[in-house]
C-alpha positions in Angstrom: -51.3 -42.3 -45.9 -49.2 -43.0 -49.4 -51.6 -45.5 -50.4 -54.8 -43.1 -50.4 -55.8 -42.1 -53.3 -56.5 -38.9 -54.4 -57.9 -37.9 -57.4 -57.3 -35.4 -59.7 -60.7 -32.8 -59.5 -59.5 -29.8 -60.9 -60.0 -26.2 -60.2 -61.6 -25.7 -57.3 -61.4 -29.0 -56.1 -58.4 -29.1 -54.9 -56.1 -31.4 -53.0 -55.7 -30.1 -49.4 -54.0 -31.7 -46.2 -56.0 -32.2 -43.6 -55.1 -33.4 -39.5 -51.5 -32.0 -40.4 -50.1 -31.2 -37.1 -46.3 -30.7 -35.9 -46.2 -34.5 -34.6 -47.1 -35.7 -37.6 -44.7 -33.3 -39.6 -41.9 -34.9 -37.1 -43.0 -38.7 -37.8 -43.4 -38.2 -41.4 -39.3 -36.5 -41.3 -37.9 -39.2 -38.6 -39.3 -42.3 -41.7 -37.9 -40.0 -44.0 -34.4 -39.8 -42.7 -34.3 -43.7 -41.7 -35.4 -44.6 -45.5 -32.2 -42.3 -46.3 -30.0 -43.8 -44.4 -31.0 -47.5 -45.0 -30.9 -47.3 -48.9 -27.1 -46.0 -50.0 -28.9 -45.9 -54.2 -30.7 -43.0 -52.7 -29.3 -39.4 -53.2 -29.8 -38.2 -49.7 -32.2 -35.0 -50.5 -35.4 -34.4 -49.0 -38.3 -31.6 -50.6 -40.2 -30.3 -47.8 -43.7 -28.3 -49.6 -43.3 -26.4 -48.3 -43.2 -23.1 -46.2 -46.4 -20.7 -46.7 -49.0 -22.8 -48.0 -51.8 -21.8 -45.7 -54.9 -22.5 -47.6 -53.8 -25.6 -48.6 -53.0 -26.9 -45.0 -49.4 -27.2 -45.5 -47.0 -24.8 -44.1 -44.3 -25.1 -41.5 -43.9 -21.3 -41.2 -44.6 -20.0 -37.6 -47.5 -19.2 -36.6 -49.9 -18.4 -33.0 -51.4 -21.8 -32.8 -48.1 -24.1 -33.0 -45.2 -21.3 -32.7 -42.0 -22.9 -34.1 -42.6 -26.4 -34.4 -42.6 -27.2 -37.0 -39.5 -26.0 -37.5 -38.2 -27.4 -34.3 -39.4 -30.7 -35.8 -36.5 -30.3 -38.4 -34.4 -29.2 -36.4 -34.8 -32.0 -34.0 -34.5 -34.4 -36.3 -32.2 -33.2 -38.6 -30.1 -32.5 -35.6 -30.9 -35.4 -33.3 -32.6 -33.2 -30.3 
């Protein structure tokens, strides 16, 4: 959640992403995209961290345990599939 807080360890203690999983990826993009198009100040640009980060527990790069979706998961909202 946005409201955990995570402190700032240092090396080696690292912040890493845990229970991150392509339905969550999808939720956290379809809140995303409705907070875009609800609030017109906002530039409509979105960061997504990001593509290879395996040992941190964040990619969305394929891979054999969830293929493409988290790609899908963009595309499907992004694209409205």
């Amino acid at each position: 959640m946005q409201s955990d807080i995570h402190e700032p360890l240092g090396y080696p203690f690292t912040s890493v992403l845990v229970d991150n999983t392509p339905e969550h990826f999808k939720a956290s993009l379809e809140a995303v995209k409705k907070f875009l198009q609800e609030d017109a100040t906002t530039p409509p640009i979105v960061t997504i961290n990001s593509w290879n980060e395996w040992t941190e527990g964040s990619y969305i790069e394929p891979d054999t345990v969830h293929g493409m979706a988290y790609l899908e998961a963009i595309r499907d909202v992004i694209y409205g599939k």
